[in-house]
C-alpha positions in Angstrom: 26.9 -156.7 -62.2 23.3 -155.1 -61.6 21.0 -155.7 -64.1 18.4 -152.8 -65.1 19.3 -148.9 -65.8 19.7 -145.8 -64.4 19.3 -142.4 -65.6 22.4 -140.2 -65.7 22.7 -138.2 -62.1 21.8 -141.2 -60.2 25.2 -142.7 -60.3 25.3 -142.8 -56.8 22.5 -145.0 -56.0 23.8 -147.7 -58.5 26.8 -147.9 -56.9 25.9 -147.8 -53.5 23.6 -151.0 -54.9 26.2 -152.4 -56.0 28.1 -151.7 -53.1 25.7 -153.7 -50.7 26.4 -156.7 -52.3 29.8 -156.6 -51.2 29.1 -155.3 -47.9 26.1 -157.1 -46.8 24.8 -160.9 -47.3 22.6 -160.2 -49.7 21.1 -162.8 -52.1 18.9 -160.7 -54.4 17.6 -157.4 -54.2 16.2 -154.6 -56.1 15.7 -150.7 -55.6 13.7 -148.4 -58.1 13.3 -144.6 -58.2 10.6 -142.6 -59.8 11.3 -138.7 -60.2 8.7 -137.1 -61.6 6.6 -139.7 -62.7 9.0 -141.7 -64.6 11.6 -144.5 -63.6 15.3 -142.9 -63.1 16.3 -146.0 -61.6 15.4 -149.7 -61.9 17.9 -152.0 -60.6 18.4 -155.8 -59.5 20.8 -158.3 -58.4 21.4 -161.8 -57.3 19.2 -164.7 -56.4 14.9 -164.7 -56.4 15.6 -168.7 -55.2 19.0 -170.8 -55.1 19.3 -171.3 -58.9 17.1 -168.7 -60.3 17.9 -165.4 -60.4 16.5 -161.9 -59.6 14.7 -160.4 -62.4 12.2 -157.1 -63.1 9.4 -159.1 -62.3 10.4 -160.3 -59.4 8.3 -160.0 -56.3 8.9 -160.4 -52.3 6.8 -160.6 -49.5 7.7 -156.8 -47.9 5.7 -157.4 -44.6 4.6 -154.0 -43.5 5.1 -152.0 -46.3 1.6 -153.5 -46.3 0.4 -150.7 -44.1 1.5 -147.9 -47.2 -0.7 -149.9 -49.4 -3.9 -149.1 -46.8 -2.8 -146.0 -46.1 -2.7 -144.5 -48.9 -5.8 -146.3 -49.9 -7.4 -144.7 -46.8 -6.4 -141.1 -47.4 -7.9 -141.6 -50.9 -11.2 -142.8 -49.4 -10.9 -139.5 -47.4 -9.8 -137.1 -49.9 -13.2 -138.2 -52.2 -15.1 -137.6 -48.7 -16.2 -140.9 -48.2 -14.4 -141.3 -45.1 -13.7 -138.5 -42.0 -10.4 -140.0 -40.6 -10.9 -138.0 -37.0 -14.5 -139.6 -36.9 -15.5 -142.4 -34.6 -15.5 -145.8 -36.5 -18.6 -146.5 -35.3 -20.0 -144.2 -38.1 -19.2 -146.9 -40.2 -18.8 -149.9 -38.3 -21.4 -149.9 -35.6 -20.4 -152.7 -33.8 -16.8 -152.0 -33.1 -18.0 -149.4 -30.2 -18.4 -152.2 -28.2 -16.3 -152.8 -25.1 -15.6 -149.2 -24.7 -13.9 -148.2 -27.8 -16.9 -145.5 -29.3 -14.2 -142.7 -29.2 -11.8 -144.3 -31.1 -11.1 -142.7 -34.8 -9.3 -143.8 -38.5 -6.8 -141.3 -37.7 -6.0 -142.9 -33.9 -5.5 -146.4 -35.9 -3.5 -144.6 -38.6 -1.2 -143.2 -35.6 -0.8 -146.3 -33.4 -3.1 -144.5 -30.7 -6.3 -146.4 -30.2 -5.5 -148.8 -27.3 -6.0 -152.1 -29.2 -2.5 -153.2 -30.6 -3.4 -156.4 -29.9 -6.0 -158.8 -29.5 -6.8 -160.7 -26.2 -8.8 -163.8 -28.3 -5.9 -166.1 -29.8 -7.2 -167.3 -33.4 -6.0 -169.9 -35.3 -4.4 -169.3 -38.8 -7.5 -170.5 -40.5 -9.7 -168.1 -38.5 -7.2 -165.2 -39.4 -7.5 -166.0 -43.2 -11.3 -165.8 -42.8 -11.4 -162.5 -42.0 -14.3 -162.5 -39.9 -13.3 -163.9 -36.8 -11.1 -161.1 -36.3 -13.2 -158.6 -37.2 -15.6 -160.4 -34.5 -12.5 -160.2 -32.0 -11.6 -156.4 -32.8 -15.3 -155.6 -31.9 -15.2 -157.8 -28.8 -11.9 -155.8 -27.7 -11.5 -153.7 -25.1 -8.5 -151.0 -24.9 -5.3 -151.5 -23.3 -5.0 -147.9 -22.6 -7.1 -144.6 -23.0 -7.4 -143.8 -26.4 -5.5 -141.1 -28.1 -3.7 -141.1 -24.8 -0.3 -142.5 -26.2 0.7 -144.9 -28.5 2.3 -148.1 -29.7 2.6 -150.2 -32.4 -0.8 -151.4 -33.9 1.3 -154.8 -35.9 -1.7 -157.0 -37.4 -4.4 -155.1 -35.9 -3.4 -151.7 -38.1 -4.8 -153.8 -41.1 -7.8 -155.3 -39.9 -9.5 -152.3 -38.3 -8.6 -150.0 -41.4 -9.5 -153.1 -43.7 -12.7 -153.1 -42.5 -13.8 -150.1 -42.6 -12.7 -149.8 -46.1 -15.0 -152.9 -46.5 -17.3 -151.0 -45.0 -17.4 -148.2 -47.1 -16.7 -149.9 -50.7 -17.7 -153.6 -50.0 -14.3 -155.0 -51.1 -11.6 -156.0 -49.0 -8.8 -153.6 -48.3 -6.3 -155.7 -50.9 -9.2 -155.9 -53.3 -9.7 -152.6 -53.3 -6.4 -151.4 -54.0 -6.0 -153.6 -56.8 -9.4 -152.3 -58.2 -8.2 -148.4 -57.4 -4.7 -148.6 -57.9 -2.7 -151.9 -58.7 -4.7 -153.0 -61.9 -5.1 -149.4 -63.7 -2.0 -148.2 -63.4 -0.5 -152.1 -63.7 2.0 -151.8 -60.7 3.1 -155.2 -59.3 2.2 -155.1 -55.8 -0.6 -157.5 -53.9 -2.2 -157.8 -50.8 -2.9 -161.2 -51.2 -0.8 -162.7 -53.8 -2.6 -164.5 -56.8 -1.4 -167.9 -57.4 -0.9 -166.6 -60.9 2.4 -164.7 -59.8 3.9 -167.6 -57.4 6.7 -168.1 -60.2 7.8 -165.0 -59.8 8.0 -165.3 -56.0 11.7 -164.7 -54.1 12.5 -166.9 -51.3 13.2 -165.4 -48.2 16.3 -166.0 -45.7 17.4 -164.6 -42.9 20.8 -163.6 -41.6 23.2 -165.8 -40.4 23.3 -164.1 -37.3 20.1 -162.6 -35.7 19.6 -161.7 -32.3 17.2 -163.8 -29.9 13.2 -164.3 -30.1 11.5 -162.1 -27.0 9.1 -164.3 -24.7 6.3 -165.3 -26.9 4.0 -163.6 -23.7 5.9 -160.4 -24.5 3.4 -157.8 -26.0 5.6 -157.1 -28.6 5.3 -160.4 -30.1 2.4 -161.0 -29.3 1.7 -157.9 -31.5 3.9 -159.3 -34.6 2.7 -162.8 -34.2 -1.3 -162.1 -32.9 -0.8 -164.3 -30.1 1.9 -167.2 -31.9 -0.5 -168.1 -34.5 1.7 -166.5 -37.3 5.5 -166.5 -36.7 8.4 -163.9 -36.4 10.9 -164.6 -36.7 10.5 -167.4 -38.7 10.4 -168.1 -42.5 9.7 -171.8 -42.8 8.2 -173.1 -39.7 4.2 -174.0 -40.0 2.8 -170.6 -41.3 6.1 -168.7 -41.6 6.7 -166.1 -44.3 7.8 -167.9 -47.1 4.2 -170.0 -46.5 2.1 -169.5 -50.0 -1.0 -169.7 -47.9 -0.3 -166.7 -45.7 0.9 -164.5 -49.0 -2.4 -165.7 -50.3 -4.6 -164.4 -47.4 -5.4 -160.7 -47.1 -3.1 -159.5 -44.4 -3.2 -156.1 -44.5 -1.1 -155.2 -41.7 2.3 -156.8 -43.3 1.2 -159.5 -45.3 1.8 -157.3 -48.8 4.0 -159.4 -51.8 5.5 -156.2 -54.6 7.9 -155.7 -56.5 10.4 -153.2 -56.1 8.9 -151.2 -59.4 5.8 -151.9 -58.1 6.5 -150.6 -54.4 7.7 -147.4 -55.6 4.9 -147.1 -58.0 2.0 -146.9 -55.6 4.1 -143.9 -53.9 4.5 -142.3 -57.4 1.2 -142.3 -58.2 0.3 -141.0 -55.1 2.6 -137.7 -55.1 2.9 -136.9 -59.3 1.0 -140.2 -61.1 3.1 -142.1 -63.6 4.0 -141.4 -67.4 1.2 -138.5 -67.0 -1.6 -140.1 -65.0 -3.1 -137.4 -62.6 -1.7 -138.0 -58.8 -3.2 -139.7 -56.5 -3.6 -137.6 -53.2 -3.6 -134.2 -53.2 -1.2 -132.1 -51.6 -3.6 -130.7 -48.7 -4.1 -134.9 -48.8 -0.8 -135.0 -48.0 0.0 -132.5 -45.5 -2.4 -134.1 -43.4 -0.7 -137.3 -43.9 2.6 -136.2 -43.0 1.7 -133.9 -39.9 3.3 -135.6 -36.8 0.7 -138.1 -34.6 2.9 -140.0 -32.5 6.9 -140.0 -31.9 8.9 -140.7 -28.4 8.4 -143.0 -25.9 5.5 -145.0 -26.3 2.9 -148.0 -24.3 6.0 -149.7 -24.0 7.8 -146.8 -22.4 11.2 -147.0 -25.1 11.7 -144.9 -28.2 12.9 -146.3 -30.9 13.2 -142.8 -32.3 10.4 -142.9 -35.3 7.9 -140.4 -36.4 4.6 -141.5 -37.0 2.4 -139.4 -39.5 -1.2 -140.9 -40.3 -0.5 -144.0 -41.5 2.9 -143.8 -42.5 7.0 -143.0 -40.7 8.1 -139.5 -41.4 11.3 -138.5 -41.3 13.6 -139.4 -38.8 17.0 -140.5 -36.9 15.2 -143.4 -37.1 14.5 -144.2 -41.1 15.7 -140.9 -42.9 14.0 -139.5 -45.9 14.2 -136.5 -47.4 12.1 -134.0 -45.5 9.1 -133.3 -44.2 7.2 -134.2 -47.3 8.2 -137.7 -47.3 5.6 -140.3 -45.9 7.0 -143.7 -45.7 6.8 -147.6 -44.2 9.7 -150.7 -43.9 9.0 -154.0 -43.6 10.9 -156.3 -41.5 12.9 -157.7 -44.0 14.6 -154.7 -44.5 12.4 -153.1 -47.0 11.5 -149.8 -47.2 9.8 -147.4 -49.4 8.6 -143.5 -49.2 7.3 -140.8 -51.0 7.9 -137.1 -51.1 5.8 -134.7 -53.7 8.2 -131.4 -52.5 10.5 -133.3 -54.5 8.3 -135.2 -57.1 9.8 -138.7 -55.7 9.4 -142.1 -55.3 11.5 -144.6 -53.7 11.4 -148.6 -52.9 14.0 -151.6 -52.3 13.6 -154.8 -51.7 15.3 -157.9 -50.6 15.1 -161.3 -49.6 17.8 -161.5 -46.9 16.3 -160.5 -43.9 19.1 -158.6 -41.3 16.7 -157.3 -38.6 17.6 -154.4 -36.6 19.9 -152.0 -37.5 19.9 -152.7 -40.8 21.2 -150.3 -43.0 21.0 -151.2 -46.9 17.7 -148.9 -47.8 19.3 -145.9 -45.7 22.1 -146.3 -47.5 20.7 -145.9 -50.6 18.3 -142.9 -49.6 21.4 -141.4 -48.7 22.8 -141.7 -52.0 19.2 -141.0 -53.6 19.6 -137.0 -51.3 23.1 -136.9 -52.8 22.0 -137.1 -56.7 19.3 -134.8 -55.8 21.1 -132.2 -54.2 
């Protein structure tokens, strides 16, 4: 039985909880709503680790779910006008210009559109955890494609070029940052770059018994996902996988963000009402912005998946359904996902540590029960 509560008219989403376990493999899971500012639903189940079960506190590395952490991190920087997300980087960053990328913006990153997905240098692990050899790479980079011309999906690279200009502008690194701004005052359980302090509390990841083949390494899609095999995907505990405590450590701010379910759906409450009666985050011209439709069809790659790319986040979509055109969102390729909507003062997250890959269907499931109490 789930552990946790749920406010009465969320019936639905407890049992469709309840109902993955007996549907899916899960091992341990979690999902939380806010509405309004306050918790509705907090609920948990299973296994963090063989022989230690899932509890509140529990935290999971929720790859790029990451990129809602920046994101909303970025449109705050914006909102206070310390950052113009349709101006060229190189207002803040002079040397990214380089190498012929002068006309690329914050916003073109934020939608996938800027032409540098993926690096052509291959770093080592170390050299990725240092932060400044790919910051050296990104400025030595030259675009794959015009841009703004069309997009595809920007992986690791999403994190670095946003993290640094956040550097830029505040001299802390993009995790650091949101912890100072958002994770420590408003005590929400959600890290980019987990603190050794919180490795207890750590779930153990698995994946599915079943998952469909690894893509040429060569292929640009992993090389996006893996920056050029020195990270893995899929792969959990090979040299540097994702149950590695060095790589949850590092600030990864593409995918490498470790929360809580609680805390997921937290960062989005606070960004469309605040919690228990803090003022919200973004504003809701912040948020229009946010949500108005950059990228969508087919993309570099020439397939659509079928998403909807706002600036920063997934809107709404065949391809990870929300609940309008309000909601801002981002999944992780565990299976995680997590969204926002201030039309209806709500915030959503769930988590797991059985990792099903595409197609999987647990958090629409529970969104779908999530519109159901609503309506």
């Amino acid at each position: 039985m789930s552990k946790g509560w749920v406010d009465e008219g969320y019936g639905a989403v407890a049992d469709t909880f309840a109902e993955n376990f007996s549907s899916f493999p899960e091992l341990g899971a979690a999902v939380t709503v806010y509405s309004g500012g306050r918790k509705v639903v907090e609920l948990w189940d299973g296994e963090a680790v063989p022989g230690r079960a899932w509890t509140r506190e529990t935290v999971v590395p929720v790859f790029s779910c990451a990129k809602g952490l920046v994101s909303v991190v970025v449109h705050l920087l914006a909102q206070q006008g310390r950052l113009s997300l349709d101006a060229p980087i190189g207002d803040y960053w002079p040397e990214f210009v380089a190498a012929g990328k002068d006309g690329i913006t914050s916003r073109m990153i934020l939608g996938h559109r800027a032409g540098i997905p993926v690096l052509d240098k291959t770093l080592s692990f170390d050299e990725i955890a240092a932060w400044t050899p790919v910051v050296a790479a990104i400025e030595e980079q030259q675009p794959l494609w015009e841009p703004g011309t069309t997009y595809e999906y920007h992986g690791h690279v999403f994190g670095f070029v946003l993290g640094e200009v956040v550097r830029r502008i505040t001299g802390q690194l993009p995790g650091e940052y949101f912890r100072s701004v958002i994770g420590d005052p408003l005590g929400l359980r959600a890290w980019i770059g987990l603190p050794a302090s919180e490795l207890p509390t750590l779930a153990r990841l698995a994946e599915a018994d079943e998952r469909p083949p690894a893509l040429d390494p060569e292929h640009l899609l992993m090389r996006i996902v893996t920056m050029n095999g020195a990270l893995v995907f899929p792969g959990l505990d090979v040299p540097h996988g994702w149950n590695d405590r060095d790589l949850l450590a590092m600030e990864l701010p593409g995918a490498g963000a470790v929360a809580s379910a609680t805390g997921l759906a937290g960062v989005y409450a606070a960004a469309v009402t605040g919690i228990d009666g803090s003022e919200r985050l973004l504003t809701p011209g912040t948020i229009s912005d946010a949500v108005t439709e950059v990228s969508s069809g087919a993309g570099f790659l020439g397939f659509d998946a079928g998403a909807r790319w706002g600036s920063g986040f997934l809107l709404d979509s065949t391809f990870r359904p929300t609940l309008g055109p309000r909601s801002f969102a981002n999944d992780g390729a565990g299976g995680q996902f997590a969204f926002g909507d201030d039309e209806y003062g709500v915030a959503f997250a769930y988590t797991t540590n059985r990792m099903i890959g595409h197609g999987d269907p647990r958090a629409t499931r529970l969104v779908t029960a999530l519109r159901t109490s609503l309506t």
